[in-house]
C-alpha positions in Angstrom: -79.8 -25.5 19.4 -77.5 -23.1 17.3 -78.5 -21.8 14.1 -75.7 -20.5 11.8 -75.9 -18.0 8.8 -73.0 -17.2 6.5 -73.1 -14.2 4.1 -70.6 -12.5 2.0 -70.4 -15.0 -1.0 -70.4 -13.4 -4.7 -69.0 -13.2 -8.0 -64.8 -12.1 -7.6 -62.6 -12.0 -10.4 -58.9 -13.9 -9.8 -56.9 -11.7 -7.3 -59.6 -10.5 -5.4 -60.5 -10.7 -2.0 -63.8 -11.6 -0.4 -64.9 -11.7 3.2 -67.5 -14.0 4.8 -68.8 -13.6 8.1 -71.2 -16.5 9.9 -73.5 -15.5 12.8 -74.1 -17.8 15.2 -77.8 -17.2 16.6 -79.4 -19.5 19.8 -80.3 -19.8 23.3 -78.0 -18.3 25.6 -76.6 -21.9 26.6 -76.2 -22.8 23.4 -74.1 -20.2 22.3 -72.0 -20.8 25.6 -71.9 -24.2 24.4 -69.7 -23.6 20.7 -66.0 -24.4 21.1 -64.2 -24.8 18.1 -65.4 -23.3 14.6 -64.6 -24.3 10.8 -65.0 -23.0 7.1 -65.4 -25.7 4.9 -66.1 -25.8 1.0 -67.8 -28.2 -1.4 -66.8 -27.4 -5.1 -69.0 -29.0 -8.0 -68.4 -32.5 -7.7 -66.1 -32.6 -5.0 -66.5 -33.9 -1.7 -66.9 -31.2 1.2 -63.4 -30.0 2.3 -62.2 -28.1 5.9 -60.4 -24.7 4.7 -60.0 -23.4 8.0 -60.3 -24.1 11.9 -60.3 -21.8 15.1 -60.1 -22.6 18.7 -62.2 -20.8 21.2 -59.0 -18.8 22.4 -57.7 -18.2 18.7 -55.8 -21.1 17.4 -55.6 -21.4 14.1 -55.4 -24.2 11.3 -55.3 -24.5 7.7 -55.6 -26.6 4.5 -52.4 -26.2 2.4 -54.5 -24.8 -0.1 -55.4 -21.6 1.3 -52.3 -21.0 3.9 -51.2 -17.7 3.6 -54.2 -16.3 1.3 -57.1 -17.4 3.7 -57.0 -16.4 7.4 -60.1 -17.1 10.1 -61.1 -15.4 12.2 -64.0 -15.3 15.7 -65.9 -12.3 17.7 -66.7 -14.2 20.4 -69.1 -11.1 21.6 -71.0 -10.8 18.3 -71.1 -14.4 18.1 -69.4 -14.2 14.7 -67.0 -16.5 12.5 -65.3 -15.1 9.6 -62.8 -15.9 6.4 -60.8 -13.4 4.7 -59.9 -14.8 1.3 -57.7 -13.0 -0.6 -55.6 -13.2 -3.7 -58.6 -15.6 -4.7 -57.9 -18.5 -7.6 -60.9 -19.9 -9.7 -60.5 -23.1 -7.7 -61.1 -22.0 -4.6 -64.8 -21.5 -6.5 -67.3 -23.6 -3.8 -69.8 -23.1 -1.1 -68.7 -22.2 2.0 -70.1 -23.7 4.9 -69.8 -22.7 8.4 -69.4 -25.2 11.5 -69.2 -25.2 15.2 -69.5 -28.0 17.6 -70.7 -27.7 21.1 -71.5 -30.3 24.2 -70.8 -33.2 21.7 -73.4 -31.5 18.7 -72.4 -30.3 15.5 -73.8 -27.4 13.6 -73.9 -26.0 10.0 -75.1 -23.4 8.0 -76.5 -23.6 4.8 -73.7 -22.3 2.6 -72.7 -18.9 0.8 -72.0 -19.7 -2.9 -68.2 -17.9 -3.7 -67.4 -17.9 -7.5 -64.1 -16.6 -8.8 -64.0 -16.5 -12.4 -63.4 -13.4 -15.1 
């Protein structure tokens, strides 16, 4: 099993820039185990929504949303996902939620609250 924790949520006025970092804690194997990894978001009374995707080598994918503002990133030796978010809108206001998937089993944290408002 593979236990994920995401921090780095808070309170960001419009323009600014937040960074969220997800730690990815398990048995040896397990950790071996995660290929790809994923940011996804859930805004208040919207369904959950992918904002990002990376590959174990580094490929990268996007929602249109967030292209050029968002990028993600991996630290495959610290076992670490992250999402730098910059030039931040009030609707990209949502938990974040970190995935990975490994030998056919799919893992999630429980969600850093980002809110963007003045």
């Amino acid at each position: 099993q593979v236990q994920l924790v995401e921090s780095g949520g808070g309170l960001v006025q419009p323009g600014g820039s937040l960074r969220l970092s997800c730690v990815a804690s398990g048995s040896a194997r397990a950790i071996r185990s995660i290929n790809n990894m994923d940011w996804y978001r859930q805004a208040p009374g919207k369904e959950r929504e992918l904002v990002g995707h990376i590959t174990t080598d580094g490929g990268t994918n996007y929602a249109d949303s967030v292209k050029g503002r968002f990028t993600i990133s991996r630290d495959n030796a610290k076992n670490t996902l992250y999402l730098q978010m910059n030039s931040l809108k009030p609707e990209d206001t949502a938990v974040y939620y970190c995935h990975a998937d490994g030998y056919g089993l799919d893992y999630w944290g429980k969600g850093t609250l980002v809110t963007v408002s003045s």
